[in-house]
C-alpha positions in Angstrom: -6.1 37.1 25.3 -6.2 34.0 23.2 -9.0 31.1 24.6 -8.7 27.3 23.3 -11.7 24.6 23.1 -10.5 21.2 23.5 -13.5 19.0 23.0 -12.4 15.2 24.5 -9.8 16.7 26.8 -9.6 14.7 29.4 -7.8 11.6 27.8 -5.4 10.6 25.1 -4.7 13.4 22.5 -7.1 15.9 23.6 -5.4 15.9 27.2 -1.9 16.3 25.7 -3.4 19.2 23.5 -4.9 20.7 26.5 -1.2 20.2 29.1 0.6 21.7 26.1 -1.6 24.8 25.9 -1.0 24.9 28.9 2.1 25.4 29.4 1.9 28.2 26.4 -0.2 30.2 28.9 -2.8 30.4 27.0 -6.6 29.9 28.4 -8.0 27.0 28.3 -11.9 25.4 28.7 -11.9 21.8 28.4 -15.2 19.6 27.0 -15.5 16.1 28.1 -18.3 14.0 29.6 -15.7 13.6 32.9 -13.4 16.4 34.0 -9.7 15.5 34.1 -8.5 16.4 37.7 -4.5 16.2 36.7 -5.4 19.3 33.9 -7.7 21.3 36.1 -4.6 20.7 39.0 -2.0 22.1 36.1 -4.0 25.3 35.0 -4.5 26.2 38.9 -0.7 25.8 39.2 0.3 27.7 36.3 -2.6 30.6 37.1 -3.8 29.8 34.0 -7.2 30.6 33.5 -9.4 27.1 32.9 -12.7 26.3 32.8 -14.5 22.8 32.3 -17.8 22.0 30.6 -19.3 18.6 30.6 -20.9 17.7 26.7 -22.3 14.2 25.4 -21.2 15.3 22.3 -23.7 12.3 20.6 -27.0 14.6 21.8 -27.3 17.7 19.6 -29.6 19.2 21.5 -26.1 19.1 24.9 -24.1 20.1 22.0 -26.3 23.3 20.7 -27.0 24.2 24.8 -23.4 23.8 26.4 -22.1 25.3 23.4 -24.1 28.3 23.7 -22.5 28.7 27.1 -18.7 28.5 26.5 -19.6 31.0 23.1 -20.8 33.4 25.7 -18.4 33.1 28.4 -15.6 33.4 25.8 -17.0 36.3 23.7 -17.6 38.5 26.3 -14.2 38.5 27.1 -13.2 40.3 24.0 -10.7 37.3 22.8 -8.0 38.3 20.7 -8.6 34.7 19.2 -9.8 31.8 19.5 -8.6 28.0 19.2 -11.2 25.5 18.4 -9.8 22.0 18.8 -12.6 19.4 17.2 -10.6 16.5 19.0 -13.1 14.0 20.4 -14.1 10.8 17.9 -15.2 7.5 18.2 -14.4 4.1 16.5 -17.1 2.4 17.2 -19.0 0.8 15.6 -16.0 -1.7 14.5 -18.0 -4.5 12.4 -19.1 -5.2 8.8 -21.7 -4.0 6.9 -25.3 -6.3 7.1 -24.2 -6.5 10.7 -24.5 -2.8 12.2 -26.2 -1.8 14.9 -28.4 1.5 14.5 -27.7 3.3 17.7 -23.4 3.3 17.5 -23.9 4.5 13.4 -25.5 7.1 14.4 -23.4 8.0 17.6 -20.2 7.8 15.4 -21.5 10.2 12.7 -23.1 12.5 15.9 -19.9 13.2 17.9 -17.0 12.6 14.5 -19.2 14.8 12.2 -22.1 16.7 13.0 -20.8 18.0 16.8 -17.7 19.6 14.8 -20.4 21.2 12.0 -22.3 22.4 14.6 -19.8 23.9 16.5 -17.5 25.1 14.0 -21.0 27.2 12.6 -21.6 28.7 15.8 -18.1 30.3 16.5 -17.7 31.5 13.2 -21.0 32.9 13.1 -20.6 34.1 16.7 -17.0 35.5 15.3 -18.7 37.9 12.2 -19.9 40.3 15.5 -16.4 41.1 16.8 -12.8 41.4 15.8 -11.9 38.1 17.2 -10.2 35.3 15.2 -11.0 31.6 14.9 -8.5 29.1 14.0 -10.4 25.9 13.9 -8.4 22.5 14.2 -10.7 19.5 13.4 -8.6 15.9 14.3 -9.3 13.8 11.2 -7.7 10.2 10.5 -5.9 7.9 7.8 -9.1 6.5 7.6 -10.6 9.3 5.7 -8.8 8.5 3.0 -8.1 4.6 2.7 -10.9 2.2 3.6 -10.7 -0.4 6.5 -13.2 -3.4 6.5 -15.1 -3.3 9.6 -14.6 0.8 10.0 -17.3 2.1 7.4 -18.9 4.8 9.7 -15.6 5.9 11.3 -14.3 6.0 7.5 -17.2 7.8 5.9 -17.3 10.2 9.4 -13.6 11.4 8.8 -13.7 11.7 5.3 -16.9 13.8 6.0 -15.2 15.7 8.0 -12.0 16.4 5.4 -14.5 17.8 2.8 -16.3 20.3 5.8 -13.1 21.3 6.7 -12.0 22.3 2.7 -15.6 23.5 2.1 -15.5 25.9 4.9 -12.2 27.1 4.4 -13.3 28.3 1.1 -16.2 30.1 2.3 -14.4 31.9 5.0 -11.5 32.7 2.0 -14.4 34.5 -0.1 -15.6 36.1 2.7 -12.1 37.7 3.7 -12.5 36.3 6.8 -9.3 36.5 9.6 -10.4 32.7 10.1 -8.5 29.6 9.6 -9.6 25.8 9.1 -7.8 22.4 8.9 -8.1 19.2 9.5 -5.4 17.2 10.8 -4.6 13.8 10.9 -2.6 12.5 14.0 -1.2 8.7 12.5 -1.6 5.4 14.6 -1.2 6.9 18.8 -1.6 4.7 21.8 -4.4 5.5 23.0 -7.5 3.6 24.3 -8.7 4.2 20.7 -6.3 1.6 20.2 -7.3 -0.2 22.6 -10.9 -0.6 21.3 -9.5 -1.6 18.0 -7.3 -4.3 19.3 -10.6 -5.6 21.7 -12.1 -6.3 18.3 -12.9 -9.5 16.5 -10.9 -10.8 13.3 -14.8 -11.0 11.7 -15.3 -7.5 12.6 -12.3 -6.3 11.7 -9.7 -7.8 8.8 -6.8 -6.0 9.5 -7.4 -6.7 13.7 -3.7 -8.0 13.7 -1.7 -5.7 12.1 -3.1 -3.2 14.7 -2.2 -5.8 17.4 1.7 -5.7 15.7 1.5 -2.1 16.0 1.2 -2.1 19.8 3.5 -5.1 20.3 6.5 -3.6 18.3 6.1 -0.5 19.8 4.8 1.4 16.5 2.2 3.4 18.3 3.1 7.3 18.3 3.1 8.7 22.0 -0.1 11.5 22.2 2.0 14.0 23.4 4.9 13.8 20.7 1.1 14.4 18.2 0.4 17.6 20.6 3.2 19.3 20.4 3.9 18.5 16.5 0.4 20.0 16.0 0.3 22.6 18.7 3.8 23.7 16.8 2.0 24.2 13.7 -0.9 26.1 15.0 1.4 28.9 17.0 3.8 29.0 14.4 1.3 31.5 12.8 2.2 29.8 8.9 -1.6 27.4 8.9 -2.8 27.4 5.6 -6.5 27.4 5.8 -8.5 24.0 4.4 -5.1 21.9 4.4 -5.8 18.3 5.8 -1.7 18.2 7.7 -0.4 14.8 8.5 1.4 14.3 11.4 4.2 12.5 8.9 4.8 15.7 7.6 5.3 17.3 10.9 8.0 14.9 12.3 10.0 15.4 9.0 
């Protein structure tokens, strides 16, 4: 049986992942602070088995304990493999630097950065004990590679997470691992991501209205038209481990 980990599932593009899946048949356990009702509805409808766990992925010490839990109720299923999706990010903090806050840097690195490392180390060393395969999808952004004033932690977070995802990926290559690694970028979605960024102040962030164009001209991708693009990729079987994918490439 193949399992899937969506951590933010229960809005924007971790809920699209999760309805997609879904719809694939394959099982699903969802990680948010709040369940999503219309998901948990959809798996019971399609017999799907689903399980939720609730994780404030900015406390390690939630993160190390809940994920303990859903490694053990997966594993001891015997999964034939399993699909990690690192979805959940924040923005915030959106303002310059000499004008940061302490307690949003370090959520922002927390739940963008270290909740992925930390999870991403436990499955695959959870994964050396069986025959079970891990193909871990960490969502990544634009940002990682081209700097936004006002967005230094979410920029330094993502581009963090870009060089985990090649680093690994090379490790698990020399190992002769089964186990895949990527990091994808998804473009500009509406989402209430979106909506954070546009609540912003032109001080806190230069390019404020550009991102207010986006929305008004309808430039904003739709989350599930970034699903199924990505979910595509991942069943398609052809990943190629440490490979940051943009979703540009995917709607060619």
């Amino acid at each position: 049986m193949k399992y899937a980990i969506i951590t933010g599932a229960s809005k924007g593009l971790g809920e699209a992942i999760t309805k997609r899946l879904i719809q694939e048949q394959i099982a699903v356990v969802s990680v948010s602070r709040t369940e999503n009702e219309e998901i948990k509805r959809l798996a019971i409808e399609s017999g799907i088995e689903y399980n939720h766990f609730s994780c404030n992925l900015s406390l390690e010490k939630e993160v190390q304990e809940v994920f303990m839990d859903i490694a053990h109720y997966i594993f001891q299923k015997d999964p034939k493999e399993i699909l990690l999706f690192n979805n959940a990010g924040v923005i915030e903090p959106i303002q310059t630097i000499g004008n940061l806050d302490q307690t949003p840097v370090i959520r922002n690195i927390q739940v963008n950065l270290i909740a992925p490392i930390l999870i991403t180390n436990l499955f695959l060393s959870k994964a050396q004990l069986t025959n079970t395969k891990v193909t871990v999808i960490n969502v990544s952004s634009g940002a990682a590679v081209r700097s936004f004033e006002g967005w230094s932690i979410y920029c330094s977070s993502k581009a963090g997470l870009n060089m985990f995802t090649e680093t690994a990926a090379i490790e698990q290559t020399e190992l002769k691992t089964n186990n895949k690694i990527i990091a994808f970028s998804p473009g500009v979605m509406d989402t209430k991501m979106q909506e954070t960024i546009r609540s912003s102040t032109k001080e806190a962030f230069k390019d404020l209205e550009q991102f207010k164009e986006y929305k008004e001209k309808n430039m904003l991708l739709q989350a599930d038209v970034v699903a199924n693009a990505l979910v595509d990729l991942i069943l398609s079987g052809n990943v190629e481990s440490g490979k940051v994918y943009n979703i540009k490439e995917l709607l060619k």
